[in-house]
KOLVO-608423 format. One record per residue (C-alpha): residue in one letter; x, y, z. Coordinates in steps of 0.05 Angstrom, whole numbers, always signed. Each point is the difference from the previous one (the first is absolute). Layout:
BEGIN
> r x y z
> A X Y Z
...
REM end
This chain:
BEGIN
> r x y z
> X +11 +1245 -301
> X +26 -51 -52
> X -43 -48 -18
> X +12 -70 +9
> X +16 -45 -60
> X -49 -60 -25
> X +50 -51 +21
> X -4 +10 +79
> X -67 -4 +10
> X +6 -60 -36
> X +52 -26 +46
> X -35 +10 +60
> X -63 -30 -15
> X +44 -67 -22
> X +32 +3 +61
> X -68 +10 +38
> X -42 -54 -34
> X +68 -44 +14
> X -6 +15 +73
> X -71 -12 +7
> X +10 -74 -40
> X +23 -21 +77
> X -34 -6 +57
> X +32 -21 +61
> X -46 -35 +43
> X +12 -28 +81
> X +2 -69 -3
> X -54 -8 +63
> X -56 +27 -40
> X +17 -53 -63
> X +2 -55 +56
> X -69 +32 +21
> X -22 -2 -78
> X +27 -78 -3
> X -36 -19 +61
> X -64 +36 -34
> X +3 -38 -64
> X +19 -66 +42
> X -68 +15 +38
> X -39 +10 -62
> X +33 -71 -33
> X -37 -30 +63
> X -61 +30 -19
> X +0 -24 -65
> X +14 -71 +19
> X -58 +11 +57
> X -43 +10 -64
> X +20 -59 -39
> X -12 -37 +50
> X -72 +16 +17
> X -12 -3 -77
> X +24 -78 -5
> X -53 -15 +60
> X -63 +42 -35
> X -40 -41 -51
> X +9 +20 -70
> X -48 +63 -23
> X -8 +48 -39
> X +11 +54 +55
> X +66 -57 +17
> X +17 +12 -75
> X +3 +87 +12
> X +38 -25 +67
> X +55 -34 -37
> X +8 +66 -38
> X +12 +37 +53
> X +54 -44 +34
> X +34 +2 -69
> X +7 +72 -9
> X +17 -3 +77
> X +60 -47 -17
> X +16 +45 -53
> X +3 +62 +39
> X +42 -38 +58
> X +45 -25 -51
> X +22 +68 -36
> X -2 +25 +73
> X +47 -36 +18
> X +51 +0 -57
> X -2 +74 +6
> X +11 +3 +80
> X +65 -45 -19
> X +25 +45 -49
> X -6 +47 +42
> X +47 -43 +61
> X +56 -12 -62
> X +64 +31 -10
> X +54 -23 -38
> X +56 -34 +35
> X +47 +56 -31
> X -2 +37 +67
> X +34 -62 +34
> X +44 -24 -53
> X +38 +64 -22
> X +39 -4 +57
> X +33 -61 -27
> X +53 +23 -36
> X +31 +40 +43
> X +0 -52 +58
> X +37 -46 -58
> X +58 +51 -19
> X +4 +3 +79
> X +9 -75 +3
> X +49 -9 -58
> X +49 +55 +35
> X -14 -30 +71
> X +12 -78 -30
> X +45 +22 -54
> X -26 -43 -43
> X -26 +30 -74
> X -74 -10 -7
> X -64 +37 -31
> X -61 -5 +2
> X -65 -8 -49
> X -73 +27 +10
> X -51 -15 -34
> X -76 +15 +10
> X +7 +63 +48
> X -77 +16 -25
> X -40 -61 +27
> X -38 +19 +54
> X -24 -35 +71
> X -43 +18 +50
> X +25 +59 +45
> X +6 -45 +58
> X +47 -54 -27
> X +39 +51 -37
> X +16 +25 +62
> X +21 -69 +37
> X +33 -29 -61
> X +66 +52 -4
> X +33 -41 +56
> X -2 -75 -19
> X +22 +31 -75
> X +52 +39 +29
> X +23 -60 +41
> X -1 -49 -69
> X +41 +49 -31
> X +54 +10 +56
> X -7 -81 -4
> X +22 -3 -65
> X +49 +56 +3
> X +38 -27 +52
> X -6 -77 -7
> X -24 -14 -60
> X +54 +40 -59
> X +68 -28 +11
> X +59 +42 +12
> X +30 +21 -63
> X +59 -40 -10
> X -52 -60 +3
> X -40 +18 -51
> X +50 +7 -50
> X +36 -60 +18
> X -75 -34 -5
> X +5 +43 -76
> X -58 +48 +24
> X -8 +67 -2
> X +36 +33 +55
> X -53 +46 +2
> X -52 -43 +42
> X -74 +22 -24
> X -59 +5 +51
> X -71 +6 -27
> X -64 +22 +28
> X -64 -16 -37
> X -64 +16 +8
> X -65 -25 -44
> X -76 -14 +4
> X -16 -72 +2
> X -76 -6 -4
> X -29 +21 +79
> X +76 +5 +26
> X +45 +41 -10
> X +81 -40 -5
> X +62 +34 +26
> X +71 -33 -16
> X +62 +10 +25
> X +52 -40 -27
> X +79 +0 -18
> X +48 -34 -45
> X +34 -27 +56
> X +27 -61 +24
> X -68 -24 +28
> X -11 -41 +49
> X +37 -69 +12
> X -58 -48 +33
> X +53 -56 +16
> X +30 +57 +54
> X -67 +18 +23
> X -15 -82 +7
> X +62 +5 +51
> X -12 +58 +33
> X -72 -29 +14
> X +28 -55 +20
> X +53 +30 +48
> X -49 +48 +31
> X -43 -63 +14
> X -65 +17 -46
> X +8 -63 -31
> X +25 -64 +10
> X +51 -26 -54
> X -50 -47 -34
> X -49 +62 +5
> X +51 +41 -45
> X +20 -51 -43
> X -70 -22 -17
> X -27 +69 -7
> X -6 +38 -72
> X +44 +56 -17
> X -61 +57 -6
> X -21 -26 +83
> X +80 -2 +18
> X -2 +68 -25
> X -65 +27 +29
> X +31 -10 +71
> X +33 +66 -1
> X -61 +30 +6
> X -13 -38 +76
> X +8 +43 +67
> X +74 -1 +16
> X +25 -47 -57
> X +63 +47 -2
> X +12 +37 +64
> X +87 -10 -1
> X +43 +47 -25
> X +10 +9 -82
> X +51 -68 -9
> X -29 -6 -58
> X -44 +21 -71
> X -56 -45 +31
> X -8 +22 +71
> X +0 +66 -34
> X -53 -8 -38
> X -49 -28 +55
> X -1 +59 +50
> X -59 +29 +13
> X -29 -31 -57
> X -54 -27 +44
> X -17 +75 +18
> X -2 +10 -73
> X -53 -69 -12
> X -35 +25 +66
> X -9 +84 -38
> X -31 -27 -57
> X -50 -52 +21
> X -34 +55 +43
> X -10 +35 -51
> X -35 -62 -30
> X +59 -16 -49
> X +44 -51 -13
> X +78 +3 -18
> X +40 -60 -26
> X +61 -10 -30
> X +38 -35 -54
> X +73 -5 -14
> X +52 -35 -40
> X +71 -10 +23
> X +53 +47 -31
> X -48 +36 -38
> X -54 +39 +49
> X -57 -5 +42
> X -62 +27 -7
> X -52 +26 +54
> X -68 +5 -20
> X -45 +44 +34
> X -84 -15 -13
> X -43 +59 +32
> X -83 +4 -7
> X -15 +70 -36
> X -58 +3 +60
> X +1 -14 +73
> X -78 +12 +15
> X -45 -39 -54
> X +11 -55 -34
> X -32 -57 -48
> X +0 -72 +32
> X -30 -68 +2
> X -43 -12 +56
> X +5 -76 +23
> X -35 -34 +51
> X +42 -50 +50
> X -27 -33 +48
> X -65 +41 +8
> X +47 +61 +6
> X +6 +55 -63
> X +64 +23 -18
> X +21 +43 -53
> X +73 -13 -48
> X +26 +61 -39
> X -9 -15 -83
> X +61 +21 -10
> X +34 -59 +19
> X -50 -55 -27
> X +14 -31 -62
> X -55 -58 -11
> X -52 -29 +37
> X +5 -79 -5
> X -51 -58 +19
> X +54 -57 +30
> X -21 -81 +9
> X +33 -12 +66
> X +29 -64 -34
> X +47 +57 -34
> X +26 +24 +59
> X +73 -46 +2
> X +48 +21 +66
> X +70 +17 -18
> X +54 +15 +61
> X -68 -14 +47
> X -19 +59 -35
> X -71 -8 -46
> X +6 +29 -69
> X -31 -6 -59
> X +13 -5 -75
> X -27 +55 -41
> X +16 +15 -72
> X +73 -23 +2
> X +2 +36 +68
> X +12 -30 +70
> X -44 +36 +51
> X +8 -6 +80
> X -75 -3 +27
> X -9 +48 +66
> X -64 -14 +27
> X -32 +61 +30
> X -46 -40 +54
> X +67 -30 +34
> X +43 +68 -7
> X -66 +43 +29
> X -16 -64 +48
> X -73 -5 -13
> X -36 -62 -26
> X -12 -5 -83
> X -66 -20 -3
> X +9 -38 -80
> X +0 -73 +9
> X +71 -31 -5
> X -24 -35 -72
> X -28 +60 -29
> X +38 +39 -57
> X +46 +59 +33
> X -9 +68 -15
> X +70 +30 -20
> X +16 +70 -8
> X +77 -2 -36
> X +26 +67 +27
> X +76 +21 -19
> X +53 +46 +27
> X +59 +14 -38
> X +17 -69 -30
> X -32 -37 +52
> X -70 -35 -7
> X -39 -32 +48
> X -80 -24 +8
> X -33 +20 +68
> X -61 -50 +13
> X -63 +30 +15
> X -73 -17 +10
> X -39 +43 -51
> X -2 +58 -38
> X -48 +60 +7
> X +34 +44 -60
> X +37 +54 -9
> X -5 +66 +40
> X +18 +76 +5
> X +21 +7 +78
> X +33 +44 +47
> X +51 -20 +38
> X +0 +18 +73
> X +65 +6 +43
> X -12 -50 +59
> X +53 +46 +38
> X +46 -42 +55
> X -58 -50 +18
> X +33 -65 -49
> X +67 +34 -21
> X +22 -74 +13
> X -42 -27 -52
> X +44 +7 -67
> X -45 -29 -43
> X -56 +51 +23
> X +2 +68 -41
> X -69 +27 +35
> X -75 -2 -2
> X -51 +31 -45
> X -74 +8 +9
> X -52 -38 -48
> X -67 +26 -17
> X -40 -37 +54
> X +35 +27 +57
> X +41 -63 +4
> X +93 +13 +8
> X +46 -43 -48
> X +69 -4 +22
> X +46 +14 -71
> X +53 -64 -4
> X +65 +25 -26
> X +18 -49 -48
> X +77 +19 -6
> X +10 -11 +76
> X -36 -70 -20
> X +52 -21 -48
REM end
């Protein structure tokens, strides 16, 4: 019997320690794990609360210890339960192409397209709800965004229209955009088309900025006719798109500039299940705001506060801010006196600022969110609840649906 050469064994134990690099695990039992950690993160807050209300001692100090390396352990926990739940968006993205070189036959119209960040990886579950609304974008642009070819060189563009895909890590998000070199998007026919599908009024339109004009083809039915044109192209099912992402917490805008593209800008949170926020206290109520969105926390003399449009703003730092005041939008009385300095908390999304007016702070906060299910799917602005350590349910404000 011959025997075997040095460089097989070799090959199979590569091959076997390659194989073994992968486990594939049922997505139930990391739900189960989540749910376990979530638990534990309750725990933890249950024990930082009972510390706060016990006088300080030296068995308080050995205490405090112990909640630290407990908020430790949680902490790696956790970071290695969501590495667990990520996977690159690769597996939804590489099917891209093709669908392109489809569309460029099928529209015969020259076009290709650009990926970049194939490698950046989401949680399993919004990997798997994201491939539609990208695939949708990229039809988008396919179809009524590139110009026909004879356009584009008449416009002295390349007749090859380019579509890009990017993907990158922004801090706790993850950004996804989809944009062309197109013709973009013209607001003046959107203003019309708004106007003849009675959304607004003509002094509505005319008085409204480009960026809101724009916005509108992301409504419910904006665009329900025929194609007649690039702009009632672009707005169907765009809402379906809008309505995709913001269950999965995220936010999608977009930005575009007449003959030369449009851009649609995808923000996605790299975890559905914990996150850091502010807890603030309105009314007597505790609510919690996600950090990511907060920029500064601002003490405001009410003699600031000027009204612009019947709308109250405020000047900040070169910036004006519209004021939303959290006791009026949640209906529940503020109980600051009208003369006392405001509590501000600036929150942003995309280029957008805005202050929401609260009571009080209480600081900031590992939760977990909990789904509130069907029982206030109404309620936009309403992203779920979370339990505190005493026992006690905060309902998580959404700030985006806010702005």
């Amino acid at each position: 019997m011959e025997r075997p050469t040095a460089k097989q064994p070799e090959k199979k134990t590569a091959a076997k320690q390659q194989m073994n690099r992968t486990v594939r695990v049922d997505i139930e039992k990391l739900d189960v794990l989540m749910n376990l950690v979530s638990e534990l993160i309750i725990a933890k807050n249950s024990l930082v609360s009972s510390a706060t209300g016990t006088a300080g001692t030296d068995n308080n100090t050995g205490f405090n210890e112990q909640i630290e390396y407990l908020e430790s352990v949680t902490t790696n926990l956790h970071e290695s339960v969501m590495k667990v739940r990520m996977v690159p968006i690769e597996s939804v993205v590489n099917k891209f192409p093709r669908m392109i070189r489809d569309l460029s036959k099928k529209l015969n119209k020259q076009m290709e397209l650009y990926m970049t960040g194939e490698e950046t990886e989401l949680d399993r579950t919004v990997v798997d709800e994201i491939g539609d609304p990208l695939m949708h974008l990229l039809r988008n642009s396919a179809d009524h965004g590139l110009e026909s070819t004879e356009t584009r060189i008449a416009r002295g563009k390349s007749p090859v229209g380019s579509v890009f895909l990017d993907a990158y890590q922004d801090g706790n998000n993850v950004v996804i955009e989809v944009r062309d070199d197109g013709n973009g998007i013209d607001a003046d026919a959107v203003r019309m088309k708004a106007v003849e599908r009675n959304f607004l009024t003509e002094e509505q339109a005319a008085a409204a900025a480009d960026e809101d004009i724009i916005s509108l083809l992301f409504e419910p039915g904006f665009s329900t006719a025929k194609q007649v044109s690039d702009v009632s192209g672009r707005g169907v099912g765009l809402d379906v798109v809008k309505s995709k992402i913001e269950s999965l917490s995220g936010e999608v805008e977009v930005k575009t500039k007449l003959g030369e593209g449009s851009t649609f800008i995808i923000r996605l949170p790299l975890t559905l299940a914990i996150i850091q926020a502010l807890m603030v206290v309105v009314g007597g109520e505790k609510y919690a705001i996600s950090l990511g969105g907060i920029q500064t926390i601002e003490d405001v003399d009410p003699k600031e506060v000027k009204t612009v449009q019947s709308k109250e703003v405020i000047h900040l730092r070169g910036s004006v801010i519209p004021l939303i005041r959290l006791d009026e939008v949640l209906d529940i009385e503020s109980k600051r006196e009208p003369n006392e300095n405001m509590v501000v908390v600036i929150v942003k999304k995309g280029d957008k600022l805005a202050g929401l007016v609260i009571d009080e702070l209480i600081g900031q906060q590992e939760i977990v969110i909990k789904s509130m299910g069907k029982y206030i799917n109404k309620c936009k602005f309403i992203s779920g609840a979370t339990i505190l350590g005493d026992g006690e349910i905060a309902l998580i404000l959404d700030a985006n649906a806010l702005i």
